[in-house]
N, C-alpha and C positions, 0 to 999 in steps of 0.2 A: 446575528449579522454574519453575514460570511466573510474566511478569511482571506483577506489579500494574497495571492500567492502568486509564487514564478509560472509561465507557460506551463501547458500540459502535453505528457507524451501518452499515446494510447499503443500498449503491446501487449498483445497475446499472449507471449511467453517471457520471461525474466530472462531468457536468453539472446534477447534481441537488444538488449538495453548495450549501448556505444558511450564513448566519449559525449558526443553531442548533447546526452541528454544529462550531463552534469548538473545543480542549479536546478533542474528541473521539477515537476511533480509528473509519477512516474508511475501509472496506473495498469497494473497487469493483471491476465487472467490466472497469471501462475500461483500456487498455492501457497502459503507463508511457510513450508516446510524449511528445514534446516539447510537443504540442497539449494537454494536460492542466496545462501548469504553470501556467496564467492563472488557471485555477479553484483551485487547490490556494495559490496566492496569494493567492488574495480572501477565503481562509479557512483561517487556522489551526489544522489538526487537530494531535494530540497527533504522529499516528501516520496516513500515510496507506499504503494498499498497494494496487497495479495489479497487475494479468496482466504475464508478460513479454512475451507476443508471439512465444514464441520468438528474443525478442531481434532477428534481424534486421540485415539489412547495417548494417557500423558502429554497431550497439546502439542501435538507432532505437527496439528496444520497451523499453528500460529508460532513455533519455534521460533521463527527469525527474528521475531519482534526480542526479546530479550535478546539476543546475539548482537540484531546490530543497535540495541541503544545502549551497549557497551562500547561501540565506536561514537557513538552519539548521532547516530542515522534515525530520522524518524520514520517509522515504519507505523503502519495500520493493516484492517484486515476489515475487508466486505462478508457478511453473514453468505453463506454457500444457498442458504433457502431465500436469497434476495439477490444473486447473480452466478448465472451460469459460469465455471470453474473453465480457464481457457478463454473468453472472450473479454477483455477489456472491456469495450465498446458497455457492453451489459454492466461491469462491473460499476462502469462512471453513470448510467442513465439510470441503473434500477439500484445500484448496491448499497444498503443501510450497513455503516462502519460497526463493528460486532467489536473489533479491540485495535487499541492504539498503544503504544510503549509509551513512556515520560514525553519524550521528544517530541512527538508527534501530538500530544496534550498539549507542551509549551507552546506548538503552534495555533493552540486553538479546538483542533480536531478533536469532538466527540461521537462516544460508543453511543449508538442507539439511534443515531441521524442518517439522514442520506449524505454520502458521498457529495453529491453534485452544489447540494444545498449549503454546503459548509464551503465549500471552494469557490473562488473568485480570481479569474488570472486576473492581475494587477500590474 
């Protein structure tokens, strides 16, 4: 069953993410590298999700996810071999969730599903 959740914002890069999209579910093409935590701190989405990156030595492309569910941010990450890296748009229509931190579980959100199939604005 999918989970109820706030509106969705679709960006490209984790650099575009505003005020506005506070509350929100916050689906980027940007990679879960440790360089995206700055942004993903300055604003509180409900729900954010990166590419993995293919993950990468010592899980360099899923870093964030630990980082920010030490703030208590739920973050997830789309499989890179199930969404082009850079395109949201891809990440929400094709992306199968590859990893999610604690928080992003409390919501509901599992590894191994589609992205779109699990979410339901409510």
């Amino acid at each position: 069953m999918p989970i109820a959740a706030p509106r969705f914002v679709l960006l490209d890069s984790i650099t575009q993410v505003g005020p506005a999209h506070a509350g929100l579910v916050v689906v980027t093409g940007s990679h879960g590298g440790a360089s995206v935590v700055r942004y993903a701190r300055a604003v509180r989405a409900w729900l954010y999700v990166f590419n993995d990156a293919g993950v990468g030595k010592d899980g360099a492309g899923i870093a964030a996810l630990d980082m920010l569910q030490a703030d208590g941010i739920a973050a997830a990450t789309v499989a890179h071999s199930s969404a082009r890296i850079g395109e949201a748009i891809d990440s929400w229509g094709h992306g199968v969730v590859s990893h999610v931190n604690p928080a992003a579980r409390a919501l509901g959100l599992e590894a191994g599903n589609p992205l779109a199939s699990q979410l339901k604005s409510g």
